[in-house]
C-alpha positions as CSV (number, residue, x, y, z in Angstrom):
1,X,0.0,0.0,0.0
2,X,3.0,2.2,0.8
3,X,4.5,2.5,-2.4
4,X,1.1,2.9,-4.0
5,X,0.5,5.9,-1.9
6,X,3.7,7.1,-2.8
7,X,3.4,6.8,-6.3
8,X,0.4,8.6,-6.2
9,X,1.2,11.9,-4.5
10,X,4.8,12.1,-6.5
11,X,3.0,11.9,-9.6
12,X,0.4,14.1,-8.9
13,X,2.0,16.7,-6.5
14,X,1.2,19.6,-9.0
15,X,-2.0,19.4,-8.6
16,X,-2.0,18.3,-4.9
17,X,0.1,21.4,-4.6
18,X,-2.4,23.6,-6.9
19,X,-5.7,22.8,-4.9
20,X,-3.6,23.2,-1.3
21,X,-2.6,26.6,-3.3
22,X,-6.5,27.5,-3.2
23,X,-7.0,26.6,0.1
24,X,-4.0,29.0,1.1
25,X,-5.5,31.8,-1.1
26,X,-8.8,31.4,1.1
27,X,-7.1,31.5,4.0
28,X,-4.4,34.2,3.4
29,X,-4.5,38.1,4.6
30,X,-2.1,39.2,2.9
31,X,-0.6,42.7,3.4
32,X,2.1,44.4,1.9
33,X,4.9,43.8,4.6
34,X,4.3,40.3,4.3
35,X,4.2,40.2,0.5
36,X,7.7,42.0,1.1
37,X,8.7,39.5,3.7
38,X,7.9,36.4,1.2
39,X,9.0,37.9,-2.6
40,X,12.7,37.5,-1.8
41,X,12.4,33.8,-0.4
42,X,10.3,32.9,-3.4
43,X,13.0,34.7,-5.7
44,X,15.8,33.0,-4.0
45,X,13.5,29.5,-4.5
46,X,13.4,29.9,-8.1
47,X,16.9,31.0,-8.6
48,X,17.6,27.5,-7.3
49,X,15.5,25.8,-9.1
50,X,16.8,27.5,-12.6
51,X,20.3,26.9,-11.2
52,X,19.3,23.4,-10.7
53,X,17.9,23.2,-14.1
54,X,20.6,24.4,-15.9
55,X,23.0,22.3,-14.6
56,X,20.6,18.5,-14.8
57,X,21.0,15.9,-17.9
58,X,17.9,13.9,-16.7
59,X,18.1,10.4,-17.1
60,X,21.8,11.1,-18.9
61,X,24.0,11.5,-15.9
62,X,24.3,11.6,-12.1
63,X,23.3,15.4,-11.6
64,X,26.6,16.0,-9.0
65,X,27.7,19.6,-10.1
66,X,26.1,23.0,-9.5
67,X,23.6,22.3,-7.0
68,X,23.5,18.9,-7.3
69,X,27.0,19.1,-5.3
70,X,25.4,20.0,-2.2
71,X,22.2,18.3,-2.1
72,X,20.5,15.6,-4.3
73,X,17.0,17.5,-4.4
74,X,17.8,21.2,-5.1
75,X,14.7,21.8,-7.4
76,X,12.8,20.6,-4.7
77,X,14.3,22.6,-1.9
78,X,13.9,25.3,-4.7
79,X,10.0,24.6,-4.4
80,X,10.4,24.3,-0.4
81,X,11.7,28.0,-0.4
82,X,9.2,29.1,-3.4
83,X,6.3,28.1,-1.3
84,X,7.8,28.8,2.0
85,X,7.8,32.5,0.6
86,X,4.0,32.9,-0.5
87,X,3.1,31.0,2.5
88,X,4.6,34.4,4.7
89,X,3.1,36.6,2.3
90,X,0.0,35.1,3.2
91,X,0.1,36.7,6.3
92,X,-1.4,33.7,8.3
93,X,0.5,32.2,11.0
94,X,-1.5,28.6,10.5
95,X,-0.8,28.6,7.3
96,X,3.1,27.9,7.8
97,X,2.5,25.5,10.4
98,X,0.5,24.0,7.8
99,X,3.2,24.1,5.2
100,X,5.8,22.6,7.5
101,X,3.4,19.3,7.7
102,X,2.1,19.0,4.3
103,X,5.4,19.5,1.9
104,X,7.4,16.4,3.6
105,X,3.6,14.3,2.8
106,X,4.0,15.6,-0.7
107,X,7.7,15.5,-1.1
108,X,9.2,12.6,0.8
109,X,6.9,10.2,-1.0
110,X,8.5,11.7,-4.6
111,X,12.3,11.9,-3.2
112,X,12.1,8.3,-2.1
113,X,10.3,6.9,-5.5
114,X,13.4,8.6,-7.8
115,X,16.2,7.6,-5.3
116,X,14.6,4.3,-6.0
117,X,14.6,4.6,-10.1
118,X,18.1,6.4,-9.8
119,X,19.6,3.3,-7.8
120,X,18.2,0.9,-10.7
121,X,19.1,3.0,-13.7
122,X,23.0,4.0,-12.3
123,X,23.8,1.4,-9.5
124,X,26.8,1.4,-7.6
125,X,28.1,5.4,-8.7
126,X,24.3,6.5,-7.8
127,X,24.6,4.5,-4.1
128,X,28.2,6.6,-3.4
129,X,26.7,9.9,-4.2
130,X,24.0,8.6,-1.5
131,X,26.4,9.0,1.0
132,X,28.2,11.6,-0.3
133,X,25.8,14.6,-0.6
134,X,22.7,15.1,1.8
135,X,19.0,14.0,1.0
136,X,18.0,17.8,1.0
137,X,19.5,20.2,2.9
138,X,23.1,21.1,2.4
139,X,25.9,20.6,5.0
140,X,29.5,22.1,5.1
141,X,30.7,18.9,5.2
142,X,30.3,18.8,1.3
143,X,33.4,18.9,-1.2
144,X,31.4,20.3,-4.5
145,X,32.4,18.4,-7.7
146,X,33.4,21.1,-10.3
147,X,32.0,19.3,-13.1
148,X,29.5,20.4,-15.6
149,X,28.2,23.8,-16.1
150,X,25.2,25.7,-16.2
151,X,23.3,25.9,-19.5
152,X,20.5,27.9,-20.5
153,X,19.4,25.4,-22.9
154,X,18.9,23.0,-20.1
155,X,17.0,25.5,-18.4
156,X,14.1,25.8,-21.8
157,X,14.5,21.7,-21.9
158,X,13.2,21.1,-18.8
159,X,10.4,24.1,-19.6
160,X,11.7,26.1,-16.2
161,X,9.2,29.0,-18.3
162,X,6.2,27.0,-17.1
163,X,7.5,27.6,-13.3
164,X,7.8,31.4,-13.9
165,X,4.0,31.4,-15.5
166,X,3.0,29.9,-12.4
167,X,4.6,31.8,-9.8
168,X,3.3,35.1,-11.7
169,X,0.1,34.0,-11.7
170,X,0.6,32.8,-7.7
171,X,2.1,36.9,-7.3
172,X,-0.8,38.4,-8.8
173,X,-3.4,36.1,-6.4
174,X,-1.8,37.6,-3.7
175,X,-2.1,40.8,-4.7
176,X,-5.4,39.8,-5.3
177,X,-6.3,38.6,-1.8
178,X,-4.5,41.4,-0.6
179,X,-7.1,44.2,-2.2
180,X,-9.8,41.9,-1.4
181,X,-8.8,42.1,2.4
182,X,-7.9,45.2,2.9
């Protein structure tokens, strides 16, 4: 039953993510101090994730330069930050409690069902980088690779765009809820 459940929310954490999204919107009072409290961390959570992008082969390679050096999920701690941030521009204290319980539910389930594809498809090099770069948040205790580079080709390949069209329209709901509640 386990790996049936986690199946199912890594496949469809988009749109486990975009109806949790609505429930935030009803919940949120935003202002403008925390809309300027959240921007940068949602900023900062997408200029990981096109980091992240630009530096993946999916499928090609193990992904162990850029940001890959220092953690194995860095679009995914991109998408921590990026909803960490409109969660404090919702203004609503619940809501990051909230936040902080659901993403692991959402994101665990998908972390553990690729390490599992990534120890079949690579073996052996996949199972060093295991214990050589932290699960998700980065320690000092890495030594970065300096292989690969960034490439903004990588970033259009893995459609990074459709990220930006979605935060926009995330931006202008809170500025949305943020009128309404005024």
């Amino acid at each position: 039953m386990w790996p049936r459940i986690r199946h199912y929310l890594g496949y469809h954490r988009v749109p486990i993510s975009f109806g949790l999204g609505l429930l935030f919107w009803m919940l949120a009072s935003p202002t403008w101090r925390s809309i300027a409290l959240g921007l940068p961390i949602v900023a900062a959570g997408e200029g990981l994730r096109i980091w992240s992008s630009g530096t993946l082969e999916k499928n090609v390679a193990i992904a162990s330069a850029g940001p890959y050096a220092y953690t194995r999920n860095p679009l995914y701690l991109g998408n921590f930050f990026i909803g960490l941030g409109f969660v404090l521009m919702g203004g609503n204290p619940w809501l990051i409690g909230l936040y902080l319980v659901v993403f692991p539910m959402v994101y665990v389930p998908t972390v553990l069902e690729e390490e599992r594809f990534l120890r079949g498809k690579f073996g052996a090099p996949y199972e060093a980088y295991l214990r050589r770069v932290p699960r998700f948040f980065p320690t000092r205790s890495v030594t970065p690779q300096r292989t690969g580079q960034f490439r903004w080709g990588l970033v259009k390949d893995h459609r990074e765009y459709r990220t930006w069209y979605g935060l926009g329209a995330g931006l202008a709901a809170v500025l949305l809820r943020a009128i309404l509640v005024a």
